[in-house]
C-alpha positions as CSV (number, residue, x, y, z in Angstrom):
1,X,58.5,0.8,72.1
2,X,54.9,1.9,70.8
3,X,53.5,2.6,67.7
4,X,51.5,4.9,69.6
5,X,49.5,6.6,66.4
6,X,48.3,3.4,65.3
7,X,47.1,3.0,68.5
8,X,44.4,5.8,68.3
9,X,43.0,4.4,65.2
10,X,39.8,4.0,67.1
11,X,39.2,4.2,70.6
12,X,40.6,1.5,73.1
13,X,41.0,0.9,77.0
14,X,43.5,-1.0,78.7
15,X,44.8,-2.0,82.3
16,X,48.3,-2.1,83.8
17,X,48.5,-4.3,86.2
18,X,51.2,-4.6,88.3
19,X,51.5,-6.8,91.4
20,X,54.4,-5.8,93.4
21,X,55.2,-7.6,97.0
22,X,53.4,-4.9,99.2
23,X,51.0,-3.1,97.5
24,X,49.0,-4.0,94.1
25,X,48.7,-0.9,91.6
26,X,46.8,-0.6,88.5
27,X,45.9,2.0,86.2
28,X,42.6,2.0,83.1
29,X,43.8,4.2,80.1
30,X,41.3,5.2,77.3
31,X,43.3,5.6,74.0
32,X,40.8,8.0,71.7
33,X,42.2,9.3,68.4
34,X,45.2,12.1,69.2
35,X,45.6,11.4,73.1
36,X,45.8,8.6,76.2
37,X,43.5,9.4,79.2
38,X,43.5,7.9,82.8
39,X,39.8,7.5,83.7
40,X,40.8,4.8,86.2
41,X,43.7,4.1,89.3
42,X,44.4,2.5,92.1
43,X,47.0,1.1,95.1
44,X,45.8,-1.3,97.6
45,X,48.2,-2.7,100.1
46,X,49.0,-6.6,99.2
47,X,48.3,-8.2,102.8
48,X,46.6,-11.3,103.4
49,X,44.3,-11.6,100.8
50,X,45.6,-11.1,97.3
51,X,42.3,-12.3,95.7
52,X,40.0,-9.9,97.2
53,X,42.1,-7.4,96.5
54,X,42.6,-8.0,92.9
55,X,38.5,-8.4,92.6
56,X,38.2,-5.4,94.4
57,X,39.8,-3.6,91.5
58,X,38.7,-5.2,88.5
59,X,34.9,-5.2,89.6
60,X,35.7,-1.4,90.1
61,X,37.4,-0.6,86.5
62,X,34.6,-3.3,84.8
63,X,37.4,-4.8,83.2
64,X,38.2,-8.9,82.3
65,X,41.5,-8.1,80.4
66,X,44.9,-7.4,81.8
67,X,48.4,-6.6,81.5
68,X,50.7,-7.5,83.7
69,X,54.7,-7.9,84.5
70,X,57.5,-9.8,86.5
71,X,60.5,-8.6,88.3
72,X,63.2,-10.6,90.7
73,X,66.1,-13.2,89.9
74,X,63.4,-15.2,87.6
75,X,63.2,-12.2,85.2
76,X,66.1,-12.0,82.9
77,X,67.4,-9.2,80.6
78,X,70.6,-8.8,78.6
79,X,71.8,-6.5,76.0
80,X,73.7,-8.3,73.1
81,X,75.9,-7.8,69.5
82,X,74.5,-9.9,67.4
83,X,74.8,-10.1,63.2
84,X,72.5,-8.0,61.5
85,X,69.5,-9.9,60.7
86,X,66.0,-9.5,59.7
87,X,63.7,-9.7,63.2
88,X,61.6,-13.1,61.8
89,X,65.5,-14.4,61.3
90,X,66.3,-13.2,64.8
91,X,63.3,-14.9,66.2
92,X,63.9,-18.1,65.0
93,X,67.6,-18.0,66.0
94,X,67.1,-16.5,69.6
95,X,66.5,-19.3,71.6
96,X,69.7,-21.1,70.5
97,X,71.8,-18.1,71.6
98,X,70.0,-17.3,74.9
99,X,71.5,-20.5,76.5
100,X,75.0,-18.6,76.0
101,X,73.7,-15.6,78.3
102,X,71.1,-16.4,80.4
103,X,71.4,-18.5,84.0
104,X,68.8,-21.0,83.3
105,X,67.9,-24.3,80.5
106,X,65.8,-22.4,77.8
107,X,63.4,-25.3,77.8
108,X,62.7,-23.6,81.5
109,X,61.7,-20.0,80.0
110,X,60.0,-17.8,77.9
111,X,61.9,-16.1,75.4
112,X,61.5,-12.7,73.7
113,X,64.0,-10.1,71.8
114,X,63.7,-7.0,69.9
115,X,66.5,-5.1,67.8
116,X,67.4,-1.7,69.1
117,X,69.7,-0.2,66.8
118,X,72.2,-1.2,64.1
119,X,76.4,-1.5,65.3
120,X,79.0,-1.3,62.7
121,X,80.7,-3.8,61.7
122,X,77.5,-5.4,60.4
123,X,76.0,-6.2,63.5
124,X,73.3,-4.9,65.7
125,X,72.5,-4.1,69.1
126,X,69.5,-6.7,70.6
127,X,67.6,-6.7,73.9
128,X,66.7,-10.4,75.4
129,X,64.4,-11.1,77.8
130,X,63.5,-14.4,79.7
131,X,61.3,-15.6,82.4
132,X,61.1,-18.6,84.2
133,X,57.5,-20.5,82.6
134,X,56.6,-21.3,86.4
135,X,57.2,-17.8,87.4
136,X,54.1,-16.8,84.5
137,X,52.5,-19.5,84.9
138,X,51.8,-18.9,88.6
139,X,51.0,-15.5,87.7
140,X,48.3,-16.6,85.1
141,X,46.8,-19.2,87.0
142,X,46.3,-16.9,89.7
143,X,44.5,-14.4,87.6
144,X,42.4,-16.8,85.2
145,X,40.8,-18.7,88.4
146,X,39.8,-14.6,89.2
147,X,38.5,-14.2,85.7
148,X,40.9,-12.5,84.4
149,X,42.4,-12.7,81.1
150,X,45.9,-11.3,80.4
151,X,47.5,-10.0,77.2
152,X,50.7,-9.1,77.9
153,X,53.3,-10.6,80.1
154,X,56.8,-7.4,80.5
155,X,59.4,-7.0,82.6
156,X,59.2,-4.3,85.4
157,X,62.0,-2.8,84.5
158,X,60.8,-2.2,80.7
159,X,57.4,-1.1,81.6
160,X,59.2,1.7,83.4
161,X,61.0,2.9,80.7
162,X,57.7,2.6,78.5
163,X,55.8,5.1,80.8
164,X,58.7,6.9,80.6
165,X,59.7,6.7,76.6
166,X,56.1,8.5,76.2
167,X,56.0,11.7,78.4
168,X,59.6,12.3,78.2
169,X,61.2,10.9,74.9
170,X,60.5,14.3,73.3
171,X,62.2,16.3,75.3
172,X,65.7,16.9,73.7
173,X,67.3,18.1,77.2
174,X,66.6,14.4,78.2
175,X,67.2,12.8,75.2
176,X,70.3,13.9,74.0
177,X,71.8,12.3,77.5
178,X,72.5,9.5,78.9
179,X,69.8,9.2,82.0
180,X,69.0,6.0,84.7
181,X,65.7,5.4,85.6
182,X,65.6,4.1,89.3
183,X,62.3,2.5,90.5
184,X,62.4,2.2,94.0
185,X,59.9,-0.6,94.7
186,X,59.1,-2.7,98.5
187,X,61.7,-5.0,98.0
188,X,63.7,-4.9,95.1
189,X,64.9,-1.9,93.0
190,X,64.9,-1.6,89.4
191,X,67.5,0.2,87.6
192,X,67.6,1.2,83.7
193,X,70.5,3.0,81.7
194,X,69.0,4.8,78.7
195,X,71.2,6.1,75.9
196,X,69.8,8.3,73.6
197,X,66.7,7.2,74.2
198,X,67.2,3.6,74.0
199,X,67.8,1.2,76.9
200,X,71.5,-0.2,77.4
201,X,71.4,-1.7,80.1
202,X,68.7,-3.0,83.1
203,X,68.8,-5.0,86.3
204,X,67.2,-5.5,89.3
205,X,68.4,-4.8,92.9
206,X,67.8,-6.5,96.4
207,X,67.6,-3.0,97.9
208,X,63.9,-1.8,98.2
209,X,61.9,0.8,100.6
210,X,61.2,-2.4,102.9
211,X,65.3,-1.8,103.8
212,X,64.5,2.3,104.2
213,X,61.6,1.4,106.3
214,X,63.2,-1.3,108.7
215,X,66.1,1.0,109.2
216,X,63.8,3.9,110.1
217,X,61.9,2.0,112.5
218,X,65.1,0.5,114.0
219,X,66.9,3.8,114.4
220,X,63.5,5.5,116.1
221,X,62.7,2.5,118.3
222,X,58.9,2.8,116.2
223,X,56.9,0.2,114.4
224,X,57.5,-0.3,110.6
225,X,54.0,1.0,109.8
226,X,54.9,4.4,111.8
227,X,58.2,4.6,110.1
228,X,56.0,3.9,106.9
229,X,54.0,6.8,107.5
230,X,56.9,9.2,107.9
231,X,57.3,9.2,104.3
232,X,54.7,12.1,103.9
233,X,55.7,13.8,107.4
234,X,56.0,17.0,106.8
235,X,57.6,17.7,110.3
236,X,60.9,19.2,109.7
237,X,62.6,17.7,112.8
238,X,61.0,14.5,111.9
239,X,62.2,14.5,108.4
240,X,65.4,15.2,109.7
241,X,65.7,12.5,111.9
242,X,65.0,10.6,108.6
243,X,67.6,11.8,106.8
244,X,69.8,10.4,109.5
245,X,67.9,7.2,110.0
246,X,68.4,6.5,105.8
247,X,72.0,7.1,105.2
248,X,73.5,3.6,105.9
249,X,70.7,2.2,104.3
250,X,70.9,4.7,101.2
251,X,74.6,4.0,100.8
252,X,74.5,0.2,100.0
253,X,71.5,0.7,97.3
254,X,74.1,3.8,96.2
255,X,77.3,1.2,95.5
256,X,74.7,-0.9,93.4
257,X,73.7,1.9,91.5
258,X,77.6,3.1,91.1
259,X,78.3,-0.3,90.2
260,X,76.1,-0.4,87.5
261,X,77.4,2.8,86.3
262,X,80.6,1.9,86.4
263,X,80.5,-1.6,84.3
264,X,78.3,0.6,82.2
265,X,80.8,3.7,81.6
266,X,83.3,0.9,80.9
267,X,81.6,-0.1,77.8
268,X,80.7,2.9,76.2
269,X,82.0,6.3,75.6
270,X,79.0,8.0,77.8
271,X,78.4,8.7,80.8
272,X,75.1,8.9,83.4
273,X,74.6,12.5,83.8
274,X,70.9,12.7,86.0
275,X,69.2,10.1,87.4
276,X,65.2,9.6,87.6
277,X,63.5,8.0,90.8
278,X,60.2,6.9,91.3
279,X,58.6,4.1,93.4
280,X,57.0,3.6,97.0
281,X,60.5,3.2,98.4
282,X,61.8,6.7,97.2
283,X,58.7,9.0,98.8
284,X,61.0,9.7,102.0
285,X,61.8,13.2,102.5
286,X,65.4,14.2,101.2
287,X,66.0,10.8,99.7
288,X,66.7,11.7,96.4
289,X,68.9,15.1,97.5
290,X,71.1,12.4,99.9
291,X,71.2,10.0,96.6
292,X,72.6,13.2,94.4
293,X,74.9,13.9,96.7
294,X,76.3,10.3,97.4
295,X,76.9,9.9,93.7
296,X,77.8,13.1,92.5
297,X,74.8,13.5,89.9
298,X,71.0,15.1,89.7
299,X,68.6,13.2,90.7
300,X,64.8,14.1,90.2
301,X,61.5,13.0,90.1
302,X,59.2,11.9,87.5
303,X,55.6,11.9,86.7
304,X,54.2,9.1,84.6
305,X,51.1,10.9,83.7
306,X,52.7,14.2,82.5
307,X,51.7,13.6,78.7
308,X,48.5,11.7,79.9
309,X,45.1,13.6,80.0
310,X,43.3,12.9,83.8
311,X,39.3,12.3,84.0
312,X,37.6,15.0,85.3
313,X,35.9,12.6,87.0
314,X,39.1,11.5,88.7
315,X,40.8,12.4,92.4
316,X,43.5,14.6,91.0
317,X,44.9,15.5,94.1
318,X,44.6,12.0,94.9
319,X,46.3,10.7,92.1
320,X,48.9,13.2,92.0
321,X,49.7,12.0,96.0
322,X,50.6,8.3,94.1
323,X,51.7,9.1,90.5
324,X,55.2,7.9,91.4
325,X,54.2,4.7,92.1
326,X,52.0,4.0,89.3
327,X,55.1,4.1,86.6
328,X,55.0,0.8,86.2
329,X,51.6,0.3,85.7
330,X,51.5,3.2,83.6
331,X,54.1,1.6,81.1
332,X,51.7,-1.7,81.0
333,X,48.9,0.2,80.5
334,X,50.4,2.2,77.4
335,X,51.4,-1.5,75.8
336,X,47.9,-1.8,75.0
């Protein structure tokens, strides 16, 4: 997490960038002395040409230096016990205990860890993270042949819970349980368990709005786009026939989720009581009631700029229409 007041020290912009499989988002943040500010945003669809689309927004926000993240099978996190140790100690030890829980050779990754809490017992409770160098590397040359310069590499997954660490964390109704965070991107899904504020557990699914679109379009005999557009129908039969059109769908990205509750309630003596959705893929009408009730638990919306101050000079409506998509971008943004 941020050290967010020595952040405002003196004012500061920076960019989230984040590069998803059908659309590219990206939000500019101005950090001043007591507060964050959007004063830029954006979503273009990722189609055919990912270059002009990623000049398209950085000529637009005047900026040369980004920070970006990675998701899919490449993108590794775990949550381990380890002996309590001093951070520079952990550093220095990390990479020869990854190769115990990670899939891949660690001469094929970057490595990273942070201590979350102390265990009894003298240990302590660490988060890993590792991604394949060819997955960054791709990802860097791709930007730095744009003229780009990049900052920060994260995971999805923690970028969510970054954007949502700062407008919610203070909320004791939401801190004193144990919440998911489920980002419902094109084609993969990621899920976070927070406890007490602090993640326990993260992983990605192969269950996306892609799968919610496809289905709809199959089910209405229309074309993905149309079935696309149907998100923000406000025809009741229409959203109805949704509804219908979802469930099967819905269900399989429900047993992951349940899954990942269960091998999580296994382990520890709480339980998931709401779950938070954002994400292109969770816009469909009625999606999050037909999650709640398939898994017996509230499930709401979020907004990643709740705690951030908007330009005036800024589409609000506008911006309001795509805040839950931006989380991710949101959470790079604030690692500035």
């Amino acid at each position: 997490m941020f050290d967010f007041k020595k952040m405002m020290a003196k004012e500061k912009y920076a960019v989230g960038l984040n590069i998803g499989v059908s659309s590219v988002k990206a939000v500019k943040l101005k950090f001043s002395k007591d507060a964050a500010e959007v004063v830029g945003f954006t979503l273009e669809q990722n189609q055919f040409d990912m270059e002009s689309v990623l000049k398209g927004i950085m000529h637009d926000f005047g900026a040369r230096r980004v920070n970006i993240s990675v998701s899919g099978q490449q993108a590794i996190t775990r949550y381990i016990d380890f002996p309590k140790m001093k951070l520079e100690d952990l550093k220095q030890s990390i990479r020869f205990e990854a190769q115990k829980h990670i899939p891949f050779p660690v001469s094929e990754v970057n490595i990273d860890a942070v201590i979350l809490k102390d265990l009894p017992d003298n240990k302590m409770k660490v988060l890993l993270a590792a991604v394949k160098k060819d997955l960054i590397n791709q990802r860097l040359r791709l930007l730095r042949d744009l003229g780009l310069e990049v900052d920060i590499v994260d995971i999805d997954s923690l970028a969510l819970i970054n954007a949502f660490d700062y407008s919610y964390s203070q909320d004791p109704a939401i801190r004193s349980k144990t919440i998911a965070l489920l980002n419902i991107g094109s084609a993969t899904s990621n899920l976070n368990i927070l406890d007490d504020g602090l993640p326990a557990l993260s992983r990605d699914i192969n269950v996306g709005g892609n799968n919610f679109s496809q289905r709809v379009a199959d089910a209405l005999n229309i074309e993905f786009k149309a079935a696309e557009e149907l998100k923000l129908d406000k025809d009741r039969q229409k959203q109805d026939n949704v509804k219908a059109a979802l469930e099967p769908v819905l269900a399989k990205l429900g047993q992951e989720v349940r899954t990942s509750f269960d091998y999580y309630e296994s382990r520890s003596i709480t339980s998931v009581e709401k779950i938070f959705v954002s994400g292109g893929g969770s816009l469909y009408p009625g999606l999050d009631a037909l999650l709640a009730n398939m898994l017996s638990i509230d499930v709401e919306r979020w907004d990643p700029f709740l705690k951030i101050l908007i330009a005036p000079s800024l589409d609000q409506e506008k911006l309001k229409g795509v805040a839950g998509q931006m989380a991710v971008a949101v959470g790079l943004a604030l690692r500035a």
